[in-house]
C-alpha positions as CSV (number, residue, x, y, z in Angstrom):
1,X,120.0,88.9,95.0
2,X,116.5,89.0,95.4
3,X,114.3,92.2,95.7
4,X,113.8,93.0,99.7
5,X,110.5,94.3,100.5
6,X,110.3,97.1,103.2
7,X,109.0,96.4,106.5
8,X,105.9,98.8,106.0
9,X,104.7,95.4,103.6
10,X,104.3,93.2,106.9
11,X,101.7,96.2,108.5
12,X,98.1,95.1,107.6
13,X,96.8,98.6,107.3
14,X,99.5,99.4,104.3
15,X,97.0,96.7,101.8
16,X,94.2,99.2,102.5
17,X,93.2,103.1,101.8
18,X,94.0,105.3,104.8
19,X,90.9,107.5,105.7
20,X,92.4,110.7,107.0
21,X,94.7,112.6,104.1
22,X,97.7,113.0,105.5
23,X,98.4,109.5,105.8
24,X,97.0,108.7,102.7
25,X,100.1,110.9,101.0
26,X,102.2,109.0,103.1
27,X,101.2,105.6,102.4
28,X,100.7,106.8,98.4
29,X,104.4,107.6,98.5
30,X,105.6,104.5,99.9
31,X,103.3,102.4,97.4
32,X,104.7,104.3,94.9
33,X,108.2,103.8,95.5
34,X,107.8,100.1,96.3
35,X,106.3,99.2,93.0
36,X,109.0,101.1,90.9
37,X,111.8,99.7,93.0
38,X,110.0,96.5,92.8
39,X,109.3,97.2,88.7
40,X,113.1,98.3,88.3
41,X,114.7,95.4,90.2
42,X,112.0,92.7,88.2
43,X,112.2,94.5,84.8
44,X,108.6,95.1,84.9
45,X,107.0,97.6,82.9
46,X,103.3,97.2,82.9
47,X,100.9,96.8,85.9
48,X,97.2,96.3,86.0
49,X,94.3,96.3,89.3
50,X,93.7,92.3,88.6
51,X,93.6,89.7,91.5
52,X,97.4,88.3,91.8
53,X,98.2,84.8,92.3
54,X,101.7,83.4,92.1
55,X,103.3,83.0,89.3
56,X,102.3,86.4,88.7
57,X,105.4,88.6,89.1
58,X,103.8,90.9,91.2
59,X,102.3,88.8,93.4
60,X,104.8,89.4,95.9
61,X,104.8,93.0,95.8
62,X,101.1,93.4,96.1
63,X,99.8,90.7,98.4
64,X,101.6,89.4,101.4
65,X,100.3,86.1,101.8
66,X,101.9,85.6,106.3
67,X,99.4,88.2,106.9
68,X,96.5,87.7,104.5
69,X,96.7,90.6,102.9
70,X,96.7,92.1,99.3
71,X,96.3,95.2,97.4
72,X,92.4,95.8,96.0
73,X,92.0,96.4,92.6
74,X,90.1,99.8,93.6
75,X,92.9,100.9,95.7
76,X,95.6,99.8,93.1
77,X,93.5,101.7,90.3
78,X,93.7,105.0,92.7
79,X,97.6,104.5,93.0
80,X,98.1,104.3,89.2
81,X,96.3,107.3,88.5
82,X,98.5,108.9,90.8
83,X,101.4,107.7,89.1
84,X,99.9,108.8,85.7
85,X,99.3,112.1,87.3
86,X,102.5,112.4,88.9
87,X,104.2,111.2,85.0
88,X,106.1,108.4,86.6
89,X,103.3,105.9,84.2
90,X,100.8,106.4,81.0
91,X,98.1,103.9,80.4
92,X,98.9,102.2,78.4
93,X,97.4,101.2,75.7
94,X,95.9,104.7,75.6
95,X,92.6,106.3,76.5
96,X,91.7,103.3,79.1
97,X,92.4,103.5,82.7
98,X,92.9,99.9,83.5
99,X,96.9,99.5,82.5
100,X,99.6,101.2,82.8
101,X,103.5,101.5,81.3
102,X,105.5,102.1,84.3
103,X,108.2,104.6,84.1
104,X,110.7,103.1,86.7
105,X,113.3,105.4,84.2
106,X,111.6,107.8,82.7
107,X,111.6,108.1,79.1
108,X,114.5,111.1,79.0
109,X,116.9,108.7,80.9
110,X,115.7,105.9,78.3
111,X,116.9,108.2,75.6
112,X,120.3,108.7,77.0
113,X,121.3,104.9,77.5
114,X,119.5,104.3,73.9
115,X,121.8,107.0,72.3
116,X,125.0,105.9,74.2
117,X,124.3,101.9,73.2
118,X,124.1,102.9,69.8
119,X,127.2,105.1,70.3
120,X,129.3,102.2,71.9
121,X,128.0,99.8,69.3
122,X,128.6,101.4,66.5
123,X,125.1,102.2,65.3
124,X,125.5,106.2,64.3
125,X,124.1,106.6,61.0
126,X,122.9,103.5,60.7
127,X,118.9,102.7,60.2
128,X,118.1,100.3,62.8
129,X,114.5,98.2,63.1
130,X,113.1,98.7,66.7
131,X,113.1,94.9,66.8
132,X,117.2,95.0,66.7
133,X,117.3,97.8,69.4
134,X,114.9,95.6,71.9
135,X,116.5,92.4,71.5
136,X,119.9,92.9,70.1
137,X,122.7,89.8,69.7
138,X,124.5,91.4,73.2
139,X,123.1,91.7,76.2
140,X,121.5,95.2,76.8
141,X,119.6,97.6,79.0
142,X,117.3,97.5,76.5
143,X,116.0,94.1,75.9
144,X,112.3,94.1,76.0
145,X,112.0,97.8,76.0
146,X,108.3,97.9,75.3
147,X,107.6,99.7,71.7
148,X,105.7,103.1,73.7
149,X,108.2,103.7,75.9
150,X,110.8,102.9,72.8
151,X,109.2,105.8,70.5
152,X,109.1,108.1,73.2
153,X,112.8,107.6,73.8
154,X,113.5,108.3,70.1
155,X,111.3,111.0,70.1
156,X,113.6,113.2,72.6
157,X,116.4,111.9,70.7
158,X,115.1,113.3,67.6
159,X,113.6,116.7,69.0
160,X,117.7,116.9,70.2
161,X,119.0,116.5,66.3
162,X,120.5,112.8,67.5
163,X,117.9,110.5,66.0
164,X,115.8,110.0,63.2
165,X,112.0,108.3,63.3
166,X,111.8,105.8,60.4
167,X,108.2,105.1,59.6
168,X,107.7,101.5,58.2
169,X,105.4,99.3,57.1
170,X,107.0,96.3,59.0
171,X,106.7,98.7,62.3
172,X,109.5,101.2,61.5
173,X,112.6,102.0,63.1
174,X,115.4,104.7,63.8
175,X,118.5,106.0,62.6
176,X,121.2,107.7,65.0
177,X,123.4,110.5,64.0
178,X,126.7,111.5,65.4
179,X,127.1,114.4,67.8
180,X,127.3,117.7,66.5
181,X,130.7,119.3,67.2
182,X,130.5,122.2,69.5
């Protein structure tokens, strides 16, 4: 099934930045939910203001060619700083404002699905390369996991006591401990 676009994406005036602040909100909101939806359904995780022309995958999120209309890169830099700002993205790589890592789960829920697909495959205290968790023999949520969003992941597993941070020369890895009994 394909990824239905809301109806607010046929209205001309949605492509461009709203003058009074109210509506701005508004229209910020719905951009904002649109592209994660649109990031979640697609497996997208990074976005960046650039022209888009199919066969990008977002070309038919942010242009809508029956009404000759697309997203400005200006207006599209405003919305990811709000998405930075509001933590649902980070630019990505850091300290430029150009790209970001979308967080269409944020990294806490990315951490619980990591921890229970090493639980369910058997991967408790077992050191594991990142490369095995992102593209693992099965099928899983986490194929393609980019590396940032990865580490953070690991990062509230480890603060929790339920993972370990492997430094490596060959880009480390990660080691999952069982469950403390309570």
């Amino acid at each position: 099934a394909g990824y239905v676009l809301p109806s607010i994406h046929a209205w001309p005036p949605f492509f461009y930045q709203q003058p009074g602040a109210a509506t701005q909100a508004t229209q910020a909101e719905q951009w904002t939910r649109l592209i994660l939806s649109y990031a979640r359904h697609h497996r997208l995780f990074h976005l960046h203001p650039h022209p888009v022309h199919p066969p990008d995958p977002w070309a038919d999120a942010l242009a809508n060619p029956r009404i000759k209309r697309s997203l400005k890169a200006p207006y599209l830099s405003s919305l990811l700083a709000s998405l930075v700002a509001q933590g649902l993205a980070v630019y990505d790589p850091p300290k430029q404002l150009h790209s970001v890592l979308l967080y269409w789960r944020l990294p806490s829920e990315w951490a619980e699905i990591l921890f229970d697909w090493a639980s369910s495959t058997a991967q408790l205290n077992t050191i594991l390369t990142f490369y095995e968790i992102t593209n693992p023999p099965v099928p899983s949520p986490l194929v393609d996991l980019p590396l940032p969003l990865l580490r953070s992941a690991i990062a509230i597993l480890a603060k929790s006591g339920r993972a370990q941070l492997i430094e490596g020369a060959d880009g480390g890895g990660v080691r999952f401990f069982s469950p403390k009994p309570s």
